[in-house]
C-alpha positions as CSV (number, residue, x, y, z in Angstrom):
1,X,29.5,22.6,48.9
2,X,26.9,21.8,51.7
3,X,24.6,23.1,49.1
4,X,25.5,21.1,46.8
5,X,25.5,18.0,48.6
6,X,21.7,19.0,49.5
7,X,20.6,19.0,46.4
8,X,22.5,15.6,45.2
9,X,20.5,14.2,48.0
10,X,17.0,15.5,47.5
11,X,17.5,14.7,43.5
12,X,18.5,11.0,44.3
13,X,15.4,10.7,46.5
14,X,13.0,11.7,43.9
15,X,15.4,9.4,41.3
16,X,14.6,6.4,43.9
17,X,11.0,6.9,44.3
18,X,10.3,7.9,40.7
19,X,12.4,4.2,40.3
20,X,9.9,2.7,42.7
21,X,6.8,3.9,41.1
22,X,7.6,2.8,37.6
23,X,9.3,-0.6,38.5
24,X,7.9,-1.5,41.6
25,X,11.7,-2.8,43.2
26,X,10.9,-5.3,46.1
27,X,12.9,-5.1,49.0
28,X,16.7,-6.3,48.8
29,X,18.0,-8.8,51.3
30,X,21.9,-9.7,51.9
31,X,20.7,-12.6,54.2
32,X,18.3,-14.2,51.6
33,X,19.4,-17.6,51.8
34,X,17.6,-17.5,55.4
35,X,14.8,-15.2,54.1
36,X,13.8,-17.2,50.9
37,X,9.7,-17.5,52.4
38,X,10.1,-13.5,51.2
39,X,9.8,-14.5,47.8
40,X,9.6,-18.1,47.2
41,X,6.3,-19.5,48.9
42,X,7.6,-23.0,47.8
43,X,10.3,-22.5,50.7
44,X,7.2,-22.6,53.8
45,X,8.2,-25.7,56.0
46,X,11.6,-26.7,54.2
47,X,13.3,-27.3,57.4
48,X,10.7,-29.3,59.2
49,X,10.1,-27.2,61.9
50,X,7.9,-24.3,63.1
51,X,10.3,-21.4,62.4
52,X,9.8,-17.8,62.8
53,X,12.1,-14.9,61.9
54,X,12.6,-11.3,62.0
55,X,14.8,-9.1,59.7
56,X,15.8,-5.8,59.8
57,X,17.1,-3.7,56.9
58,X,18.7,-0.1,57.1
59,X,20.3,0.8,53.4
60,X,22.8,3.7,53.2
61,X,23.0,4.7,56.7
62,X,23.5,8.7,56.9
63,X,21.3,9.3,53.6
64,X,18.2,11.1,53.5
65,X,15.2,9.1,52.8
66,X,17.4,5.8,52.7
67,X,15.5,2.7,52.0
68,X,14.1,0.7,55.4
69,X,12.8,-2.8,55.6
70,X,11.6,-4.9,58.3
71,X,10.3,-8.1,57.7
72,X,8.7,-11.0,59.7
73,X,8.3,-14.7,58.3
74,X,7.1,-17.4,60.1
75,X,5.9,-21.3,58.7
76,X,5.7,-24.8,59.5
77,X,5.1,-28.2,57.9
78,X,1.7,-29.5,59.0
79,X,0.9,-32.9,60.7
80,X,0.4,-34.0,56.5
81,X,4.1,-33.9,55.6
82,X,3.1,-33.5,51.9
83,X,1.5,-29.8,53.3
84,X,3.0,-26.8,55.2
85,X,2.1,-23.4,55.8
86,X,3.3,-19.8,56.0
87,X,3.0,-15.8,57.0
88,X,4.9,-13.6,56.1
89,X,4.7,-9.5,56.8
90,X,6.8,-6.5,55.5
91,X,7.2,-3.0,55.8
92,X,9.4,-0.9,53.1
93,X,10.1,2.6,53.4
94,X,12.1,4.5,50.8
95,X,12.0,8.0,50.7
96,X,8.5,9.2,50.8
97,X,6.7,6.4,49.7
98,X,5.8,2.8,52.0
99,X,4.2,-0.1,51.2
100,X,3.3,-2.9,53.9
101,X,2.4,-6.6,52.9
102,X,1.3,-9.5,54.6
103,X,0.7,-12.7,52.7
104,X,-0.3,-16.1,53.4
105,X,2.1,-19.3,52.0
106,X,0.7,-22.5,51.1
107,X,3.2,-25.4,50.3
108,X,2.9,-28.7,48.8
109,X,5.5,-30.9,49.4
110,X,6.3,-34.4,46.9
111,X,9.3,-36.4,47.9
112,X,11.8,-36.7,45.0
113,X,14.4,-39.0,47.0
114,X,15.0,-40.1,50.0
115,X,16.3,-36.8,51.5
116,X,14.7,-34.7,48.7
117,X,11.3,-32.5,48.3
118,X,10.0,-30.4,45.6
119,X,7.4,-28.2,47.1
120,X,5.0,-26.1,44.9
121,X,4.1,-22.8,46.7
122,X,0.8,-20.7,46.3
123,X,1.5,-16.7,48.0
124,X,-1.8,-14.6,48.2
125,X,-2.5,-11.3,50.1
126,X,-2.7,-8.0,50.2
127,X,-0.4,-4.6,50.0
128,X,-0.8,-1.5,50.8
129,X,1.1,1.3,48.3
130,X,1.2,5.1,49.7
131,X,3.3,8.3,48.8
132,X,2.8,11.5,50.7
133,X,5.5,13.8,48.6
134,X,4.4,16.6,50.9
135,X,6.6,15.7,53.4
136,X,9.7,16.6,51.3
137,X,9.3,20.4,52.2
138,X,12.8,21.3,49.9
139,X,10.3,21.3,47.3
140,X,7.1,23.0,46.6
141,X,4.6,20.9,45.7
142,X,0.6,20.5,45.8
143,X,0.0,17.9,48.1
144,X,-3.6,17.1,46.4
145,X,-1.8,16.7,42.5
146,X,1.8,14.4,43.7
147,X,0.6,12.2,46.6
148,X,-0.5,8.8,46.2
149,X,-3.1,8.0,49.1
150,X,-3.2,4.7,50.5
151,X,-4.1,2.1,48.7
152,X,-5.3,-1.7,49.6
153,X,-3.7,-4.0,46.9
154,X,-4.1,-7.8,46.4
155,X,-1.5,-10.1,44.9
156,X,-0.6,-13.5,44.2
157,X,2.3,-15.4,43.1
158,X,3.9,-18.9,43.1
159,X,7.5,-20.5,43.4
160,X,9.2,-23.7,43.2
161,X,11.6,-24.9,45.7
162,X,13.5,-28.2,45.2
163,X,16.0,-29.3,48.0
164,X,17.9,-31.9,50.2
165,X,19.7,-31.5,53.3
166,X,22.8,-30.0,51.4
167,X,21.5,-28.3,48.4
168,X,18.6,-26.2,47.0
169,X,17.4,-24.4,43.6
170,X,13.9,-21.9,43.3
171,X,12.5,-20.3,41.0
172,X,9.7,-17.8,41.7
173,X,7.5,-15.0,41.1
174,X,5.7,-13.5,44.7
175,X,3.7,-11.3,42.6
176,X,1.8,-11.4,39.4
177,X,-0.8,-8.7,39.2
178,X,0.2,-5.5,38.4
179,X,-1.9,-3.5,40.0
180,X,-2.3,0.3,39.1
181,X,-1.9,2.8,41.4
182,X,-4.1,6.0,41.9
183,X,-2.8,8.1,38.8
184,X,-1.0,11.7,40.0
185,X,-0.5,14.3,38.2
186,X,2.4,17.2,38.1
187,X,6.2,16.9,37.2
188,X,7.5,14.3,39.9
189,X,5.0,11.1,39.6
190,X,3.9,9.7,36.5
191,X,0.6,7.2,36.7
192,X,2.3,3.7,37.7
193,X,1.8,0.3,38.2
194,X,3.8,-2.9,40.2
195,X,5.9,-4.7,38.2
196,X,6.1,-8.4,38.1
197,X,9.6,-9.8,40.1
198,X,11.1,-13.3,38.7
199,X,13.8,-15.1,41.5
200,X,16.3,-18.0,41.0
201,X,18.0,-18.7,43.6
202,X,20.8,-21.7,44.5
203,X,22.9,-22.8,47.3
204,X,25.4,-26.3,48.0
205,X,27.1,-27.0,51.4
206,X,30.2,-29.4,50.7
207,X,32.8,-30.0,53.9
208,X,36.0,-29.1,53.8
209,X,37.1,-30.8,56.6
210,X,35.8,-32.0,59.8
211,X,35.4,-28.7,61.1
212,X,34.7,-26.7,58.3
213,X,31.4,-26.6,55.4
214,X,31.2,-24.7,52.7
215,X,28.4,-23.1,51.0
216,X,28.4,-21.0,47.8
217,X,24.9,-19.5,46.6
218,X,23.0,-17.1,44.4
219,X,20.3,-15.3,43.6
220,X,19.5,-13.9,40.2
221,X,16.2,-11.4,40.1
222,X,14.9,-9.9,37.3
223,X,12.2,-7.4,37.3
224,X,10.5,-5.2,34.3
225,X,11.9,-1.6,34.2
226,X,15.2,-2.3,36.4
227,X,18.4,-3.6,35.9
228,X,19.2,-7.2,36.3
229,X,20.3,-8.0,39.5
230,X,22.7,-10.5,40.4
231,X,24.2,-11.9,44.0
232,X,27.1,-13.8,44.8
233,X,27.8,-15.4,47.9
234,X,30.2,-17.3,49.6
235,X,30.1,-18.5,53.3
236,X,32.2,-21.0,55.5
237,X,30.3,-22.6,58.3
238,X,33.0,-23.3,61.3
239,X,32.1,-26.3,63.7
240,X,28.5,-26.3,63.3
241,X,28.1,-22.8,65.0
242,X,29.7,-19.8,63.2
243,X,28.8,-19.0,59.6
244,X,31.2,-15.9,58.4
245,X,31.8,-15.2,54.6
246,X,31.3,-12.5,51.7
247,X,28.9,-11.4,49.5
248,X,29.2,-9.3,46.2
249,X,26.1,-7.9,44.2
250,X,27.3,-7.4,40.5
251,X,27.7,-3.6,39.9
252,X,26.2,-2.5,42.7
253,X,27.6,-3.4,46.1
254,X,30.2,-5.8,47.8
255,X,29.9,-7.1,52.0
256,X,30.4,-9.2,54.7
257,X,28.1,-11.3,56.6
258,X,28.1,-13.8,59.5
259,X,26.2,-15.7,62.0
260,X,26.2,-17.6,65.0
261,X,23.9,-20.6,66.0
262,X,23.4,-20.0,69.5
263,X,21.6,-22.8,70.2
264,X,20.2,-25.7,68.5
265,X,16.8,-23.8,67.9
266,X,17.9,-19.6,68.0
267,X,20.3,-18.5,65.5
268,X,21.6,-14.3,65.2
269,X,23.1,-13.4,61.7
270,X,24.4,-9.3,60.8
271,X,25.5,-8.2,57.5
272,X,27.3,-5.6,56.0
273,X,27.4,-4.2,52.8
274,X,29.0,-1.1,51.2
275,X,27.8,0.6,47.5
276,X,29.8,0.4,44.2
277,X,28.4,3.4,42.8
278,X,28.5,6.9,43.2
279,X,26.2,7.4,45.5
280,X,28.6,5.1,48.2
281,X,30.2,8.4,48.5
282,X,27.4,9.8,50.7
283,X,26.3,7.0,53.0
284,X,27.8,4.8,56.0
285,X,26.6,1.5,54.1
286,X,23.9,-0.8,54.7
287,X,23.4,-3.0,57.8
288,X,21.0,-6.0,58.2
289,X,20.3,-7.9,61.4
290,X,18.7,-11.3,61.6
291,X,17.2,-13.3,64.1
292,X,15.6,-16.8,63.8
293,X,13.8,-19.6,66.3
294,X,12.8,-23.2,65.5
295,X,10.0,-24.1,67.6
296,X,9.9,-27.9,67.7
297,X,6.2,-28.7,68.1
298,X,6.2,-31.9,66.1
299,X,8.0,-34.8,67.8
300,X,9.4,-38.0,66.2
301,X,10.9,-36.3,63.4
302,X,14.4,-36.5,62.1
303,X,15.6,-32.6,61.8
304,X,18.4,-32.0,59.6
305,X,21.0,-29.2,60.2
306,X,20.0,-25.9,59.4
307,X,22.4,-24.7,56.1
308,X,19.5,-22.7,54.5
């Protein structure tokens, strides 16, 4: 049996990675309504404050070669309202393959209301791709014929981001080139390349009562080579502190999430999520931490509650 289980393991790492290579999957994020700069450059200085974040992604605790994300976003309108900038770095681990990004987010802002903005964002930078297959030593293999070395690869995207104090709708693609990666030989990795990633994304906050918001939201990807993708969420926001609610990604995993606004500038959120498919059966689920600080540099500026 223990055998057995071995090899289920090692297979599905080789199924992931093989998965990776041909499609490319960007990192998955429960939390995405607070992580939008990610994937949507259009989002950089939405909340009218200098905000930086860190996320942390561990996927199907207790499996070998599990995917791992961390990810750090910071951005900020400029002393131009129409303008705002952004950063935004991440590191994604599955199996034995990594990539690490960092871009650079450029946002231009056009008032569509009195409490509205559309923002056209610009994403540009570089990622770096490598594969060292080697290090799975249940398997024989020739280092010098399965490993991808590490690779320097630029990229470029765009994104719309339209939004008012209570609601917002994206739509955006982080990357556009698809770059090829350094071709490798043998039975396990076929010559690859990325794979352009589309987002739409939407979120209202209505009150229920005094006490009580709440804010239903999605996010539809689609990506060549992959399965469409699509999350649900639902979250109540109690007193202006406490967000708590669920989440349910359609055939693929279901979770909780909350957060708590600690103060009016540092905010913590956790979520947890558990797999729909088989391979829920041999892992602990996934767990995602959040934290977030609004640095608030520019004075004489009317800032609206934080909702997304």
């Amino acid at each position: 049996m223990k055998g057995a289980l071995h090899l289920f393991v090692l297979s599905a790492a080789l199924t992931l990675f093989n998965m990776k290579a041909r499609a490319q999957q960007d990192p998955l994020y429960s939390q995405y309504m607070f992580n939008t700069l990610a994937f949507n450059p259009g989002y950089a200085g939405s909340a009218d404050v200098f905000t930086v974040m860190a996320l942390s992604r561990h996927q199907w605790v207790g499996f070998e070669g599990a995917p791992a994300t961390q990810t750090f976003l910071a951005h900020t309108p400029l002393k131009n309202e129409s303008l705002a900038l952004g950063l935004s770095a991440i590191n994604d681990r599955i199996g034995p393959s990594r990539q690490t990004a960092a871009f650079v987010d450029f946002a231009y802002r056009l008032k569509t209301g009195v409490d509205s903005r559309l923002a056209f964002g610009l994403k540009g930078g570089l990622n770096m791709y490598q594969a060292d297959l080697a290090s799975l030593s249940t398997v024989e293999v020739d280092p010098s014929n399965v490993n991808i070395q590490s690779q320097m690869l630029p990229n470029f995207g765009f994104g719309l981001f339209w939004h008012t104090p209570r609601y917002y709708v994206g739509v955006s693609a982080p990357k556009l080139l698809e770059n090829d990666f350094t071709e490798a030989s043998g039975t396990v990795v076929e010559p690859a390349s990325e794979a352009r990633h589309y987002f739409l994304i939407g979120g209202y906050v209505m009150d229920l009562s005094k006490d009580i918001k709440f804010k239903p939201s999605f996010m539809f990807r689609s990506v060549e080579g992959a399965p469409l993708s699509l999350d649900l969420n639902a979250n109540f926001l109690l007193r202006e502190r406490i967000w708590f609610g669920a989440m349910y990604r359609l055939g693929n995993a279901f979770g909780v999430m909350g957060q708590y606004q600690i103060n009016d500038q540092l905010r913590a959120g956790y979520a947890f999520d558990l797999t729909t498919t088989t391979i829920g059966a041999y892992n602990a689920g996934t767990h995602e931490v959040m934290l977030s600080y609004d640095f608030r540099f520019l004075k004489g500026r009317t800032i609206s509650p934080r909702y997304f």
